[in-house]
N, C-alpha and C positions, 0 to 999 in steps of 0.2 A: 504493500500500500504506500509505503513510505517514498520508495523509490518511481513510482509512479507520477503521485504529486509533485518529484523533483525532478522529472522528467518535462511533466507537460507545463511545470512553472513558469521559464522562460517565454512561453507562446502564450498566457494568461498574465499576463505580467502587471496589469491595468487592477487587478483584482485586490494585490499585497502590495504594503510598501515594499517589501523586502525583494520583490520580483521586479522594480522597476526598471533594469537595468540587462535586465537576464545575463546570459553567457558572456564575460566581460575577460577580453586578454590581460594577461598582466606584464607583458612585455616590461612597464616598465616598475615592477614590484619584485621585491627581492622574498624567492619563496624559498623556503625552508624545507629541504626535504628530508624524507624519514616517512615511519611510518609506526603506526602501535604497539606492532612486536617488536619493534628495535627495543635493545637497550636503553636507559636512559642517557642523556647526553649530560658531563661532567657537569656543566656549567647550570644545573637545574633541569634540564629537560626542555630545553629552549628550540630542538628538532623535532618536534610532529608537527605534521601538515599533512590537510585534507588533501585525498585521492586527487581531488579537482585540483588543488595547488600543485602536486607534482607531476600532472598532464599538464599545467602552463596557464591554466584560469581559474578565476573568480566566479561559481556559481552564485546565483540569487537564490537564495533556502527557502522555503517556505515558512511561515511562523507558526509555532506552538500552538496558534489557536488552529490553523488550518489543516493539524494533521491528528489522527485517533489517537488517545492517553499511550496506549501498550508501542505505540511509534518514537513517541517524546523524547526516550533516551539514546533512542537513535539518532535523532534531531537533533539532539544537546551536544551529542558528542561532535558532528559534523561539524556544526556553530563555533565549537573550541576550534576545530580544527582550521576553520578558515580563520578566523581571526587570530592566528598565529603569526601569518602571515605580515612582514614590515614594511613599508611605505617611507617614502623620502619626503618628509612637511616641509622642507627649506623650499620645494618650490610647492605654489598651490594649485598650482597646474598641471601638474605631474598628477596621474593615477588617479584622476577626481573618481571614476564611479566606481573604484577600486576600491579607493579611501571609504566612500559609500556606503558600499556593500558589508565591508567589517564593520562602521558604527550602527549600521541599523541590526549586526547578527550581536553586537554588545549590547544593546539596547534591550535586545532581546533576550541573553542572560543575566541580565539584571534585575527585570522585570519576573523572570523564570522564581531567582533564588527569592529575591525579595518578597513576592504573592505567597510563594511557599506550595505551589502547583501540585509538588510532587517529590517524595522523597529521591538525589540524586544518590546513582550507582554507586559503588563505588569505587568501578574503574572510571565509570565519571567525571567522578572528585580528581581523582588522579590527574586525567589529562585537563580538566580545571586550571589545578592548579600550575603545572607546565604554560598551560596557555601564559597564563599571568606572570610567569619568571619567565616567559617570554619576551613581553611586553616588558615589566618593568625592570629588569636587572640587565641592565646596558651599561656603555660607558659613559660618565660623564664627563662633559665639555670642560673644557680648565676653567678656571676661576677670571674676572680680569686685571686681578694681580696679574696672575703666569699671564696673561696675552702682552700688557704691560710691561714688564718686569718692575713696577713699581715695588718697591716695599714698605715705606713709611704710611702708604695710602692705608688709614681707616677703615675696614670692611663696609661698614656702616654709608661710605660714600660711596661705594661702589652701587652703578646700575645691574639689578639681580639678572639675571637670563631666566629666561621664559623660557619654558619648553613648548615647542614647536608643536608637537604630536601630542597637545594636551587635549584636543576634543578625542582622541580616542584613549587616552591614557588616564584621565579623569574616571574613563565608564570601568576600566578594568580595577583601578583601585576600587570604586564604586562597587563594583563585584567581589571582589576578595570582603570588602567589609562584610556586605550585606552576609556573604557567607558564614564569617566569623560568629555576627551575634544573629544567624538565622537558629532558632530553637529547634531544626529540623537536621543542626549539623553536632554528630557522634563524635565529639572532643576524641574517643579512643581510635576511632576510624581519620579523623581527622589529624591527627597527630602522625602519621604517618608518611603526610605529606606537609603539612605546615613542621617542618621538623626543625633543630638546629641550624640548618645549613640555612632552611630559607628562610629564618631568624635574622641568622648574622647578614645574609645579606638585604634582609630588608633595612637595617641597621647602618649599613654603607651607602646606603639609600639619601638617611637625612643630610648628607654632603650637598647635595644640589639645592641650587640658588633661589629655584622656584620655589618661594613660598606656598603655593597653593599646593606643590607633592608634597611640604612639609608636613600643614596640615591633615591630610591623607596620609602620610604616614605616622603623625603623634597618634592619630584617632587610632589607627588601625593597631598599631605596636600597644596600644594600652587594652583595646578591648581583649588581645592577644594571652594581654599579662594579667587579665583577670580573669579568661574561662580555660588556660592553657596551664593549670598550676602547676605539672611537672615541668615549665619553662621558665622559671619565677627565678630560680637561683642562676639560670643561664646567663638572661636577661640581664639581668643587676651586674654579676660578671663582665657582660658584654659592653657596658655601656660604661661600667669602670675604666675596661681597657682603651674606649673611646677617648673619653674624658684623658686617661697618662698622656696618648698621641697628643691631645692637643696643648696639654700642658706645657709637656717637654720638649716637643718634637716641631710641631707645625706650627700651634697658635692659628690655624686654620682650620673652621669646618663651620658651614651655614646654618645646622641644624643641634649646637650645644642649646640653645634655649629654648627648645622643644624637645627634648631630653629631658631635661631640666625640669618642665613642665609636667613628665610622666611623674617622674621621682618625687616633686611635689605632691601627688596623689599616692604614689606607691607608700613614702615615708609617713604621711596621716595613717593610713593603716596599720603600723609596724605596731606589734601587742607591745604587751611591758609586764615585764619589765624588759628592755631593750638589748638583743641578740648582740653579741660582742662584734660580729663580724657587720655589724650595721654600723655602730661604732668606728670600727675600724675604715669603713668606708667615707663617714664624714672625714677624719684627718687623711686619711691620704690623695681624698677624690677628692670632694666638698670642697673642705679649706685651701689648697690650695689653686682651684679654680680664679682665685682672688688674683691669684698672679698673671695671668697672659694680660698683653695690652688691652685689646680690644670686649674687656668686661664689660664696657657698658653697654654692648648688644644685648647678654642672658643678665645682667647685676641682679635686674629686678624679680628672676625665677630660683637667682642661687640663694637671694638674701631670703624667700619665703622657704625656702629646702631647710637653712639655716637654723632660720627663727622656728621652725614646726623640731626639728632635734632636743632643740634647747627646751623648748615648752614640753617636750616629753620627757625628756628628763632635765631638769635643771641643774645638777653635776656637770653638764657639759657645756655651761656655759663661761667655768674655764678655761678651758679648751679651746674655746671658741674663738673669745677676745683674746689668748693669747695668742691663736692662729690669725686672727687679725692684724694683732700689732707686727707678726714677724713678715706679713705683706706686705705692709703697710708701705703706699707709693711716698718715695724721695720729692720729684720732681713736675710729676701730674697731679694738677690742681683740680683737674674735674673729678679723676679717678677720688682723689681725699675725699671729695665731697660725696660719695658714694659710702665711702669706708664710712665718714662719722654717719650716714645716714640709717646705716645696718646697724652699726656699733650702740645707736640710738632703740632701733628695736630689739638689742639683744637687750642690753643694762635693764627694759621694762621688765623682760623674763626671767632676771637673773637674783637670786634669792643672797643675801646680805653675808651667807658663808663663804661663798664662792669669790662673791665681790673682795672682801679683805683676801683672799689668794692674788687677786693680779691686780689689785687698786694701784699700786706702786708704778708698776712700769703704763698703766693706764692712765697714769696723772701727767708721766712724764710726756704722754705721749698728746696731750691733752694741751699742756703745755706749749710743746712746740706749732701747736695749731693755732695757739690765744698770737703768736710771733709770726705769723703765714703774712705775707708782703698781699696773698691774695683775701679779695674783701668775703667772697662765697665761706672759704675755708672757717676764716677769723673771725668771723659773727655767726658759724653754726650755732645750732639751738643749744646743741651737746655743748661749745665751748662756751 
């Protein structure tokens, strides 16, 4: 039945949107071939493509509504398959009914997982997800620092790059979520393919400059790390080793303050009395986050990470302030003004034992800001 409908599609085409175009060359589409029995390919499974991709075209599918329930998952799977399929956005002229064809068959597994139509296979799920490390896990474009070689340049002044192939790249995130918090997807079956690998690389992910994958991937990495509990201590891991690089290493990466933002929620939740190894992550992750230049992008996601520690336990607002003071900026006057701003909501949390531990070096430091040539610093509230 199934193969009939997608037979006589193209010549009905007036009927579906998804037929509008029928049998469509792709001469100038880059198709991925493979096929279901292959092994998977290293890099996530970013080789299957539909039967019609590896003969040279882009069929028009039929939609879900137009073909019998027991056909669906036949359907489903076809729809991954063509929209594996990559496309060149740099030009808009290039592969228009091409481009087409794959957002109207995402549109259409969108709409699939999200209604909740019908429980997905679960070879399925599998090529699913392939699809989506298809689409999203590419390389990204240098930054325009490296295009520049500028290095004193601000992150913050820099114009973000857009991603090109975001109407079709939008729907695919679109789809991984909807899947995530769909009540019809088996965490145990699903974990087999949402697994560490395609973890960390969603996680290399938050580098790119587009805001808009950003947010698509905070949402998606958090709903992740709350129905995926055997991924929780990965997670935290992973995002630590993130945080070293940029520390030590780069002082580059687009997406610390939507990181930042997870852990914000992750850390409200942390019971108590408080894991050592949590702990351990404010001083060596946390605190020293203070140091790269360009703080004042995340400041304002590290100081509520900060202040939520201290409010659960207040022992650690020792720790704290004295992990402050050993940051504490020399010669940027904005950066100060940042430090006494935090420094200001820690002292609210900070209970009068703790405070006689580092009053001393806090006065001194206190001090040298009442002497600041700059007016912001020298009239803070704190001094």
């Amino acid at each position: 039945m199934l193969n009939k409908l997608m037979k006589r599609g193209p010549k009905k085409s007036a009927k579906t949107d998804t037929d509008v175009y029928g049998s469509v060359s792709t001469s100038n589409a880059v198709v991925n071939h493979g096929s279901r029995g292959a092994p998977p390919v290293p890099d996530g499974g970013a080789g299957v493509s539909a039967p019609a991709a590896a003969a040279g075209t882009l069929e028009a599918l039929p939609m879900f509504r137009d073909v019998p329930v027991p056909d669906r998952q036949q359907l489903f799977l076809r729809k991954c398959q063509v929209c594996c399929n990559q496309f060149d956005f740099t030009d808009t002229l290039k592969s228009v009914k091409e481009k087409e064809i794959k957002r109207l068959n995402l549109v259409e597994l969108v709409d699939y997982v999200q209604s909740g139509s019908g429980k997905i296979t679960e070879s399925n799920q599998e090529e699913m997800i392939k699809m989506i490390s298809a689409n999203i896990f590419r390389c990204l474009p240098p930054g325009a620092h490296e295009n520049t070689g500028s290095v004193g340049v601000e992150a913050e002044e820099d114009e973000p790059y857009l991603e090109p192939s975001w109407p079709h790249l939008q729907l695919v995130y679109e789809l991984l979520l909807r899947y995530v918090v769909s009540t019809d997807t088996d965490t145990k079956i699903a974990k087999r393919y949402i697994d560490h690998s395609f973890v960390l690389k969603l996680l290399n992910m938050f580098d790119t400059e587009d805001p808009r994958e950003r947010e698509y991937l905070k949402t998606i990495l958090h709903r992740i790390y709350g129905k995926f509990m055997v991924h929780r201590p990965f997670i935290r891991k992973a995002i630590n080793n993130i945080f070293y690089q940029f520390i030590y290493e780069t002082e580059r990466n687009s997406g610390i303050a939507e990181l930042l933002e997870i852990l914000g929620s992750i850390i409200n939740g942390f019971a108590l009395p408080m894991k050592e190894e949590h702990k351990l992550f404010l001083m060596r992750a946390l605190i020293p986050l203070h140091k790269p230049k360009p703080i004042a992008m995340y400041h304002q996601q590290l100081s509520y990470c900060i202040i939520q520690f201290v409010e659960k336990d207040n022992k650690l607002s020792d720790v704290v302030i004295r992990g402050l003071l050993k940051y504490w900026p020399i010669t940027n006057c904005q950066k100060e003004v940042l430090f006494l701003s935090e420094l200001e909501e820690v002292l609210e949390a900070t209970q009068a034992v703790e405070f006689q531990r580092c009053m001393v070096p806090l006065f001194r430091q206190i001090a040298r800001c009442l002497n600041s040539p700059h007016f912001q610093v020298k009239w803070s509230r704190l001094c």
